[in-house]
C-alpha positions in Angstrom: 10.5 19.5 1.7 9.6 16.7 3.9 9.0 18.4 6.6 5.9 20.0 4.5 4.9 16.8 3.5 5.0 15.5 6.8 2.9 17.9 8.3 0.5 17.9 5.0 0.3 14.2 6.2 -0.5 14.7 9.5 -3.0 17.1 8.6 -5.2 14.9 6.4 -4.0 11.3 8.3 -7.6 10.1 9.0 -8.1 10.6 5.0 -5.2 9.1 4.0 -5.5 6.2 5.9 -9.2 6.1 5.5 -8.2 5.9 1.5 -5.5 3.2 1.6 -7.6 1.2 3.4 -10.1 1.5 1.2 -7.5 0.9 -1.6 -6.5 -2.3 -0.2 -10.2 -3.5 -0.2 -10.7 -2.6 -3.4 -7.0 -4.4 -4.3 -7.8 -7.8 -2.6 -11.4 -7.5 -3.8 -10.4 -7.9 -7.6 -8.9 -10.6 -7.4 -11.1 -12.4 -5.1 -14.0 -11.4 -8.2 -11.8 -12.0 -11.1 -9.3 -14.5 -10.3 -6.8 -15.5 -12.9 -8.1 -12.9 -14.7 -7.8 -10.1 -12.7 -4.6 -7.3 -13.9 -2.2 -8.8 -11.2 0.6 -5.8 -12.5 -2.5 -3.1 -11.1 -3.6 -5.1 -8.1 0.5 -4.7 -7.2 1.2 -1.8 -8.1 -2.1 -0.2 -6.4 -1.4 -2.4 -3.0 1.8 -1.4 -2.5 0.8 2.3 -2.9 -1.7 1.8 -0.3 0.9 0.3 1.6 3.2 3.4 1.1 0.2 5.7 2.2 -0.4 3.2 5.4 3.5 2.8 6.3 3.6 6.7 6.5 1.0 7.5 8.2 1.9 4.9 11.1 5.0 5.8 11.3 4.3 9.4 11.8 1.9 8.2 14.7 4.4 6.4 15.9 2.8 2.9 15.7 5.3 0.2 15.4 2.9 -2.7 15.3 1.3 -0.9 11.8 4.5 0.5 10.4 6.5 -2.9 10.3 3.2 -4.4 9.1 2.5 -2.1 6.5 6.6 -2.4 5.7 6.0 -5.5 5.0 3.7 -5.3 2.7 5.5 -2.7 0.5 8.5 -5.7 1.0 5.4 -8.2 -1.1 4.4 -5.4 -3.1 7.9 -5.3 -4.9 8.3 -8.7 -5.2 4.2 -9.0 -6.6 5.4 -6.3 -9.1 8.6 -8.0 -10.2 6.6 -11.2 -10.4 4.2 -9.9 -12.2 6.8 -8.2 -14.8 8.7 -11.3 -15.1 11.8 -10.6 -13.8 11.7 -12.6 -11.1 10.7 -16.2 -11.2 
């Protein structure tokens, strides 16, 4: 199973990292427009997808500078989500 995945990945990886980039512009760009306004729980939950997308396809490319980035950012995703969710202060 992830094998398949994997090389579906590979297959498509200048789309798929062409659209998490583009999700994490869209991400950062709400809240730079809305501010305190903007659905912080969506703006999470949407980066750390991208970041998901982004960690994956570096690490199948075998890019350590983007993976551990891109791992970090999933790290600030969860806490953003369980921030924005209240259970963590």
């Amino acid at each position: 199973m992830l094998d398949s995945l994997n090389k579906f990945v590979l297959t498509h990886i200048r789309a798929l990292e062409m659209v998490g980039v583009l999700m994490r512009i869209f991400s950062f760009s709400l809240v730079s427009w809305m501010g305190p306004q903007s659905p912080f729980m969506f703006v999470w939950v949407f980066n750390t997808i991208d970041a998901i997308v982004l960690a994956w396809c570096s690490r199948l490319r075998r890019d350590a500078a983007y993976t551990l980035l891109n791992s970090f950012w999933i790290l600030v995703g969860v806490v953003g989500i369980l921030r924005a969710a209240s259970i963590l202060q």
